[in-house]
N, C-alpha and C positions, 0 to 999 in steps of 0.2 A: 180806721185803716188797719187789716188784718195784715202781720207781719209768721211769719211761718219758718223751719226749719228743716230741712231735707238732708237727709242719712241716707246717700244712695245704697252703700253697702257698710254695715259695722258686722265687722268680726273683728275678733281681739286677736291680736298673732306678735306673742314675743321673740323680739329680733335683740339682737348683739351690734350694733351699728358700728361699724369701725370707726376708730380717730380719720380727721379731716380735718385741713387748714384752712381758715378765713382770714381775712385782712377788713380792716373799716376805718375810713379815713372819715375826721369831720373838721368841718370850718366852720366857727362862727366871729361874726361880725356884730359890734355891742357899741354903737355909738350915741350921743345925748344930743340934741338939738331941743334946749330949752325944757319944756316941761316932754318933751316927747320922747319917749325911750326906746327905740325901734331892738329888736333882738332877729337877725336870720341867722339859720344854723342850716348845712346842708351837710347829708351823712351819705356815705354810701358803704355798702360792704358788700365783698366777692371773697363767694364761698368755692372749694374743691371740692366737692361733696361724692362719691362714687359710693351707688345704690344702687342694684341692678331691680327696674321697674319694668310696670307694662309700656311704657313710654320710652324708654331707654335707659341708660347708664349711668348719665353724671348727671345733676341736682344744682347746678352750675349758674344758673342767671343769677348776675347782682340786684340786688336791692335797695332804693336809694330812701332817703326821710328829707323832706325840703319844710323846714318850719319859720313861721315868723309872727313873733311877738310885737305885738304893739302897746307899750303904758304911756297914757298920759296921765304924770301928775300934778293936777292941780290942787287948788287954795281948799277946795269944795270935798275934793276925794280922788281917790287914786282908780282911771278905768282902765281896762287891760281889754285888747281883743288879742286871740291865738287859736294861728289855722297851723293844722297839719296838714302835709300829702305825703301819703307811700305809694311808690310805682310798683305794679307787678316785679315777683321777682320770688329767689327762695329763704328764705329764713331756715336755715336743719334743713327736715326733711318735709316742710311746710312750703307750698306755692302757695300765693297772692295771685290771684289770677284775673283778677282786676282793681283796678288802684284804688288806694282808699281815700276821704278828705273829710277833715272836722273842723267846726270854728266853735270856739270856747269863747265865753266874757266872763269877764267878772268886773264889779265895783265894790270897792273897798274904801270906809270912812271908819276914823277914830274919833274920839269924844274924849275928853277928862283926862286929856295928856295920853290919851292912848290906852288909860286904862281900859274903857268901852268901845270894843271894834265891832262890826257886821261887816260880813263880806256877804254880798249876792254873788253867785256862781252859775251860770247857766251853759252846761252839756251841751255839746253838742246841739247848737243853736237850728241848723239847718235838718236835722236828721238825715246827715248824708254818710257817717262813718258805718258805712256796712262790712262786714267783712266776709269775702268770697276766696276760702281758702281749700286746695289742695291738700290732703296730709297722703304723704306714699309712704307706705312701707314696705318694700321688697317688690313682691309680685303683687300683693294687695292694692287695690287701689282705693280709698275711702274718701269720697267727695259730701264736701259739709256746703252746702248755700248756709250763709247765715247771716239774716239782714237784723240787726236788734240795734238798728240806728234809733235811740232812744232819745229824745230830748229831755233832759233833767234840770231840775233847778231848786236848788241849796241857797238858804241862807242860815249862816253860821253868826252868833251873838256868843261875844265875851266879855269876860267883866274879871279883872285883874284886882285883888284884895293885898294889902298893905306891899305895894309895889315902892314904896323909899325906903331907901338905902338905911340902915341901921345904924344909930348912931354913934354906937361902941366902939369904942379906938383901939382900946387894951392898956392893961399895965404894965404889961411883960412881967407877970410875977415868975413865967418860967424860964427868963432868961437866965438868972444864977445857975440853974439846973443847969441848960444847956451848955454853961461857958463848962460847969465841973468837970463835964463828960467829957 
């Protein structure tokens, strides 16, 4: 599968962007059902943004994040799926101009009290997180396609060396010091 990237127009043009106010509210919701550990989190942020473009003036549409975590931890090992979506909308001076969506895993097992962990990790399962963004600057307009929905997959191995506790209590030889002082 050939994946490509298009630079309708680059030129470099330094601007002075004036201050602008955003707002971003989030809620998340974190509740335990057994070995099931569900995680939603929903974001949203609305931005005032005034850029005078080829499109118009204000940079205005909100932008929302809907995510949700799923761990089951069992006897065996701890599995994890997590999907994102972002809705169109602007970030700065950045459009999203079509939504983006990822689903991550990962499984996680320890060994020998924990000292020996592997986690498998797999990117973006679906290769669906593409990103199709906007950048304006002033009168410029520079349009990115940029599909680099990659599937990746990690496995991480650790190994923890003299992980108990020390057995040294102390004498407090420096207490006499401290009372002198």
């Amino acid at each position: 599968m050939h994946k490509e990237i298009q630079i309708v127009k680059n030129t470099t043009i330094l601007y002075e962007p004036k201050s602008y106010n955003n707002v971003s509210s989030m809620l998340t919701l974190q509740p335990t059902f057994g070995i099931w550990h569900p995680m939603l989190s929903a974001m949203v942020e609305k931005q005032w943004f005034k850029l005078e473009t080829r499109d118009g003036l204000y940079l205005n549409k909100p932008v929302a994040e809907l995510k949700l975590d799923n761990t089951f931890d069992t006897k065996w090992a701890m599995f994890s799926v997590m999907m994102t979506y972002i809705t169109k909308g602007y970030e700065e001076n950045h459009y999203i101009y079509k939504p983006m969506f990822n689903t991550d895993l990962s499984i996680y097992k320890g060994f020998l009290k924990d000292c020996l962990t592997f986690q498998l990790y797999v990117n973006d399962v679906f290769g669906t997180n593409d990103s199709h963004i906007i950048g304006k600057y002033g009168k410029l307009k520079e349009t990115i396609f940029d599909e680099f929905s990659t599937s990746k997959i990690s496995l991480t191995v650790r190994y923890k060396f003299n992980v108990t506790r020390s057995k040294y209590k102390g004498t407090g030889a420096g207490e006499s010091q401290k009372n002198r002082m």
